[in-house]
N, C-alpha and C positions, 0 to 999 in steps of 0.2 A: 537762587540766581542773583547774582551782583549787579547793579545800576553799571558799573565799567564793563558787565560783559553785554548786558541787553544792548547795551549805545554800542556796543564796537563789535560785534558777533563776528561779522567775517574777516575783520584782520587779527581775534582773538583766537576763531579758528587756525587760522592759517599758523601763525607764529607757537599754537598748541600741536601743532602738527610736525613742524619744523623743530620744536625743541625735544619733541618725544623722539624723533628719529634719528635724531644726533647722540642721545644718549645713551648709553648702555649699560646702564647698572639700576639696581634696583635701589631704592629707598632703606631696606636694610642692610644692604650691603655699602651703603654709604654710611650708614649706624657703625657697623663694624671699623671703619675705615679711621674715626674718632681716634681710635685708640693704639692705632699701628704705628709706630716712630720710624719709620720710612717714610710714611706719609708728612710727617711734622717737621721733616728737613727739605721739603720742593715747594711749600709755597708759604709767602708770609702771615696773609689772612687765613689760613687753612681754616679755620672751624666756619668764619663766615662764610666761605664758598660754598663749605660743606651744607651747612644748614640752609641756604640759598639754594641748593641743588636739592634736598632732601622735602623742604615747601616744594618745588615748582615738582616732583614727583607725585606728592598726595595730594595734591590740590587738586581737584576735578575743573576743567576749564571754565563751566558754569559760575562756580565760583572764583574767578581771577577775578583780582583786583588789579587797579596802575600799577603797584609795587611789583605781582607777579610777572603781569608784562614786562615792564624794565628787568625786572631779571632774568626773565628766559633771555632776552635779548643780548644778557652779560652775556651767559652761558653758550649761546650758538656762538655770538664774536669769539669768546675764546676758543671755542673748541675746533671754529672752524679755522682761525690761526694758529693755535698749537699741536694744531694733529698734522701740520706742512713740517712742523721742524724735525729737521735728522736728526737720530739718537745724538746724546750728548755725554760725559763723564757720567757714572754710574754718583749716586748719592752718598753711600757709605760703601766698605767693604761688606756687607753686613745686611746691603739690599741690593736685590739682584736687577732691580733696573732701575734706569737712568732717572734723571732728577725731572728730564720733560717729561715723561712716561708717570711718576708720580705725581704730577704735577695733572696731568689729565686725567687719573685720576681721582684728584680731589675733584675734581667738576665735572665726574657723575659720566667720563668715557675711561674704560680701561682698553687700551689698543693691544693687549692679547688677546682678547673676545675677537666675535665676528666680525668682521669688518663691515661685512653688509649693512648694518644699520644706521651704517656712518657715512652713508652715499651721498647726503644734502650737504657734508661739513666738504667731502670732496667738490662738490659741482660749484657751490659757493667759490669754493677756493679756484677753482680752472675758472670761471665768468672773469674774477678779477684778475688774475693774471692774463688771461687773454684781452682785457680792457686796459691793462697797464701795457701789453706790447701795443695794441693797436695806436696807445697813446702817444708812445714812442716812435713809431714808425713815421705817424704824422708829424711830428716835431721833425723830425730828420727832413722829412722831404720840405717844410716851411725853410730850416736851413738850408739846405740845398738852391730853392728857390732865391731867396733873401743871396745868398752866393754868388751865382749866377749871374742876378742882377745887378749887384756892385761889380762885377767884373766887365758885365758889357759895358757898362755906363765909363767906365773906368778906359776903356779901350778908345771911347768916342771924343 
């Protein structure tokens, strides 16, 4: 057991919890994924994600260190941002899905699999969209306000 996980235990739970549910692939099958050239045209760092993803799989939470924390933490930001975007051009002629689809991936989600495992990358992603509308609404109604009040003043 690591001095980072004794001092942090319930937010190393938590964020072990959140990154295992977001993912869906296994540690060898992110092995295999090395070597595929579909893969090595959707993302730049492609081996460091990979290998980033393949640690925070056989790491037991017990033993996280800082490093693994900050990187689960890459890996849910991305997955729960790149699993919102709509298919896009296919990679090559030569692989059969699109370049975000490989792109996710290399960071340990394939979006042919179940979907169900991927239910914290959706809920993440509805919280903020619903905090970026309610954001906007407010703003509108401050304009509204601020309006309003240059107009009466303006009348007087």
């Amino acid at each position: 057991m690591t001095s980072f996980y004794k001092n942090n235990k319930e937010k190393v739970d938590a964020r072990y919890k959140k990154v295992q549910a977001m993912m869906n692939m296994s540690a060898d099958e992110m092995r295999e994924l090395k070597t595929d050239p579909c893969s090595k045209k959707a993302s730049i760092k492609r081996l460091e994600v990979i290998n980033r993803c393949i640690r925070i799989l056989e790491t037991p939470k017990e033993h996280w260190t800082q490093r693994h924390w900050f990187e689960a933490g890459k890996i849910i930001s991305y997955i729960s941002r790149a699993s919102q975007i709509q298919a896009s051009k296919h990679v090559s002629r030569d692989c059969p899905l699109t370049k975000n689809d490989y792109a996710l991936i290399n960071w340990a989600y394939d979006p042919r699999k179940e979907k169900g495992k991927n239910k914290m990358a959706k809920k993440t992603a509805k919280k903020k969209t619903a905090k970026k509308v309610a954001k906007k609404k407010t703003a509108k109604k401050v304009a509204k306000k601020k309006t309003a009040k240059k107009s009466s003043s303006k009348r007087k």
